[in-house]
C-alpha positions as CSV (number, residue, x, y, z in Angstrom):
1,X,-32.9,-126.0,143.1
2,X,-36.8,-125.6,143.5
3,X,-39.2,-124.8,140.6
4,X,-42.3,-124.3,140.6
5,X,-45.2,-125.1,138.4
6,X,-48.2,-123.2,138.3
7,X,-51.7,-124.9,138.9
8,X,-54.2,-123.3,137.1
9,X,-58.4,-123.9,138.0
10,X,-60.1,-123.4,134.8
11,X,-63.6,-122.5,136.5
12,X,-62.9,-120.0,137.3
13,X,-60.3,-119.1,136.1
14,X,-57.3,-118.2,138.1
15,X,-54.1,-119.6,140.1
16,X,-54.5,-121.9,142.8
17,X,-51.0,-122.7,143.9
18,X,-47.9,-124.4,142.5
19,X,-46.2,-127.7,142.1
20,X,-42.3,-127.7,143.2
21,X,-40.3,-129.9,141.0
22,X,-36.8,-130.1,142.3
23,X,-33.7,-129.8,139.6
24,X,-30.1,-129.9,139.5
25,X,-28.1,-126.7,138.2
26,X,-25.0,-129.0,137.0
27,X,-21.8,-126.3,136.4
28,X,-21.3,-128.3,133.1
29,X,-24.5,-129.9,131.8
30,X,-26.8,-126.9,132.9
31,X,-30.5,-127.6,134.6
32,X,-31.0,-131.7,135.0
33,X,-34.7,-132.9,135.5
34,X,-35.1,-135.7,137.8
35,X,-34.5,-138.5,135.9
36,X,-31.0,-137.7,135.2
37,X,-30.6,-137.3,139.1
38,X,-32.9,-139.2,141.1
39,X,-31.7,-142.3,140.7
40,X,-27.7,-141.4,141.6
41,X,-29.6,-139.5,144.6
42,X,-31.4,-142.9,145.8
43,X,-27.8,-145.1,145.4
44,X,-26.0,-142.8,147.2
45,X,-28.2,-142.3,150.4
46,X,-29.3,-138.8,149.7
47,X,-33.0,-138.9,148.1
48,X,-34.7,-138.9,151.6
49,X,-32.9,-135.2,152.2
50,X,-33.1,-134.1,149.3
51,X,-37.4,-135.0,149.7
52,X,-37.0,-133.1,153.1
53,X,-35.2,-130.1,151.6
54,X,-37.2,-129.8,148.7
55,X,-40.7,-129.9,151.4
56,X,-39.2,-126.9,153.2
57,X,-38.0,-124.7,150.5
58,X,-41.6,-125.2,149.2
59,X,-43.4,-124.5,152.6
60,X,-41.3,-121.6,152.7
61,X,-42.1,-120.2,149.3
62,X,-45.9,-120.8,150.1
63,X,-45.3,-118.0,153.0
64,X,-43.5,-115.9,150.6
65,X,-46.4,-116.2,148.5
66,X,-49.1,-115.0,150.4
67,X,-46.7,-111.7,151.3
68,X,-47.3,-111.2,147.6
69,X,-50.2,-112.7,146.2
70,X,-53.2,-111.4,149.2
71,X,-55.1,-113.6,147.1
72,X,-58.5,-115.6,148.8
73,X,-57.8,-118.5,149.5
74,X,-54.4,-118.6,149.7
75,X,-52.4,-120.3,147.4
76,X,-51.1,-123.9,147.8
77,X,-48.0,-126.0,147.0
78,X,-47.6,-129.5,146.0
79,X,-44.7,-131.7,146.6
80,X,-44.2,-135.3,145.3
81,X,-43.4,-137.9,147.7
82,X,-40.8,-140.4,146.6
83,X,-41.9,-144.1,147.5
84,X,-38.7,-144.0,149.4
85,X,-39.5,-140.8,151.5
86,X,-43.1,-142.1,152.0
87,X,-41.8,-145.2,153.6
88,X,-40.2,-143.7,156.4
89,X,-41.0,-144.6,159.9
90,X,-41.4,-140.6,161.1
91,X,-43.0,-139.1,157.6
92,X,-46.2,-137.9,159.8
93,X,-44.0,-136.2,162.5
94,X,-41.6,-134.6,159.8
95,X,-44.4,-133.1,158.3
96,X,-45.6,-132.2,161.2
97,X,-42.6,-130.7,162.1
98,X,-42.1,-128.8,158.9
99,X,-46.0,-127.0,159.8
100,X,-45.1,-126.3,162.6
101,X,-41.8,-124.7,162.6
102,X,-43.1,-123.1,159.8
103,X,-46.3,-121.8,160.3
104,X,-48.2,-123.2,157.2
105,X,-51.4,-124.0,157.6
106,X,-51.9,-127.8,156.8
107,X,-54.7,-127.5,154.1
108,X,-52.5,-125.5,151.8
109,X,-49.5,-128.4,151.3
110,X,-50.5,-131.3,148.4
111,X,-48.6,-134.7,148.7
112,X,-48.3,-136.6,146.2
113,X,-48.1,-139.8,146.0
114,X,-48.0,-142.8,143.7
115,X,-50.8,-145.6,143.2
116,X,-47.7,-148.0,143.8
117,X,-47.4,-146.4,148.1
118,X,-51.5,-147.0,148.0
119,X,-50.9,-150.7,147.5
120,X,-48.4,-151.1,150.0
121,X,-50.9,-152.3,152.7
122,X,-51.1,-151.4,156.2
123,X,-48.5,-149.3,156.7
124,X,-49.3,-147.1,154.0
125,X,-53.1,-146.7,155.1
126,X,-51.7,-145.7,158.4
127,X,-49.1,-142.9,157.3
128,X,-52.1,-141.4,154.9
129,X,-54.4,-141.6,157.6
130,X,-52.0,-139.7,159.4
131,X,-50.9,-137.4,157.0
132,X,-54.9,-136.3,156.3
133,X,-55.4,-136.2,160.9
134,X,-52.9,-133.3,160.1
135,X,-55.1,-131.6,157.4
136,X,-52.7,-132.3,154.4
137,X,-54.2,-132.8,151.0
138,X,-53.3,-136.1,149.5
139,X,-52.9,-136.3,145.5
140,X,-52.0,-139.6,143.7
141,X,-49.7,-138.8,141.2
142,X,-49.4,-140.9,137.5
143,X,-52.8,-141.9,137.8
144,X,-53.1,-145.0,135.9
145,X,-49.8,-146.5,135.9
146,X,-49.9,-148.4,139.1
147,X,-51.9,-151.2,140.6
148,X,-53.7,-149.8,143.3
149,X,-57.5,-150.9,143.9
150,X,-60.3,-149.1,142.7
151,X,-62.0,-149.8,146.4
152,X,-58.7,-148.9,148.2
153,X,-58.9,-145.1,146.6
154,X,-62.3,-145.2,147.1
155,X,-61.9,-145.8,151.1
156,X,-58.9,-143.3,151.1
157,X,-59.0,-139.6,151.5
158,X,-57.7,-138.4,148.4
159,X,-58.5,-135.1,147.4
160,X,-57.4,-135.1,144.0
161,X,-55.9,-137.8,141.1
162,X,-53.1,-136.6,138.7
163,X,-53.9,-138.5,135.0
164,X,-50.7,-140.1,134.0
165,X,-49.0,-137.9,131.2
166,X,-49.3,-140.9,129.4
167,X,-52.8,-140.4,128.8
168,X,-53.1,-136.9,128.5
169,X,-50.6,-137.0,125.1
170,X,-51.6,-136.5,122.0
171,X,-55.3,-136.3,123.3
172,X,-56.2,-134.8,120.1
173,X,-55.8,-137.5,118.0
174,X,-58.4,-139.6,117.2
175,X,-56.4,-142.6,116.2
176,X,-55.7,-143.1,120.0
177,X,-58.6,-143.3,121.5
178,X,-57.3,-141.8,124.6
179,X,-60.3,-139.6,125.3
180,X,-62.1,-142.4,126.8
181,X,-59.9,-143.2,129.1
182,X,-59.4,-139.8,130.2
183,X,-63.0,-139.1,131.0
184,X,-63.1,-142.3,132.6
185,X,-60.8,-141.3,134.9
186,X,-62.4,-137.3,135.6
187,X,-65.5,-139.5,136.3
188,X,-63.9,-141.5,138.7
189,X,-62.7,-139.2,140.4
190,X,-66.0,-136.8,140.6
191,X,-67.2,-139.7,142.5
192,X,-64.7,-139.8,145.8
């Protein structure tokens, strides 16, 4: 199943869209986050579908949304990109596809993506130069886990940068020093 997340802008305040995070309602174990499927999913063939259902369920919900919400502007959706999905040949034209069967209007779907697709060279500047000529909004995800080039994400249009969890835990604590970091990165990313 799809969830979804809210995303909140603090100024000012109010909703701006949603993240969908796909589960698994297991008959005996109950709701399963990702990590106890994901990787089963990837062995067994099925992750890319799954990454093409889980886009269309939340394309879909975005419509649903605006039937409810009347809200200015309209409310958007996230998806995550698996490095797997993000490597296919026709990703552009499946998005594509998925707008236009739709009828969602390109600005209001968020991929995310890892700093690890960033770094995979040619390829992957081509499918996010292709991905923004549609009018998507591209996010990395985990900010600060991968290896990807300060100068490549500076060249790149990236809309937004997702700080890794693991610097956003236990921020509060001034043993960590992990308030540094953080502004760091919300500097960073004021500049692109």
């Amino acid at each position: 199943r799809v969830v979804f997340e809210p995303i909140l802008s603090l100024r000012p305040r109010r909703l701006r869209g949603f993240e969908a995070l796909v589960r698994w309602q297991h008959p005996a174990r109950g709701l399963l986050s990702p990590s106890d499927f994901l990787g089963l999913a990837e062995e067994t063939g099925l992750l890319i579908p799954i990454g093409w259902w889980v886009l269309r369920q939340a394309v879909e919900a975005a419509l649903t949304w605006d039937a409810v919400a009347c809200q200015e502007p309209p409310l958007t959706v996230s998806v995550n990109l698996s490095n797997r999905q993000f490597l296919q040949p026709d990703l552009v034209d499946q998005v594509a596809a998925i707008l236009s069967e739709t009828g969602l209007t390109a600005n209001r779907l968020c991929l995310e993506i890892t700093e690890n697709v960033i770094a995979d060279g040619d390829a992957a500047l081509a499918k996010i130069a292709g991905l923004h000529g549609l009018g998507v909004q591209l996010h990395v995800d985990d900010f600060g886990t991968g290896y990807s080039s300060l100068n490549m994400l500076h060249s790149l249009p990236i809309q937004a940068l997702k700080i890794d969890r693991s610097f956003v835990e236990q921020l509060d604590d001034p043993t960590r020093n992990k308030g540094a970091i953080v502004r760091t990165i919300v500097l960073l990313a004021h500049e692109f």
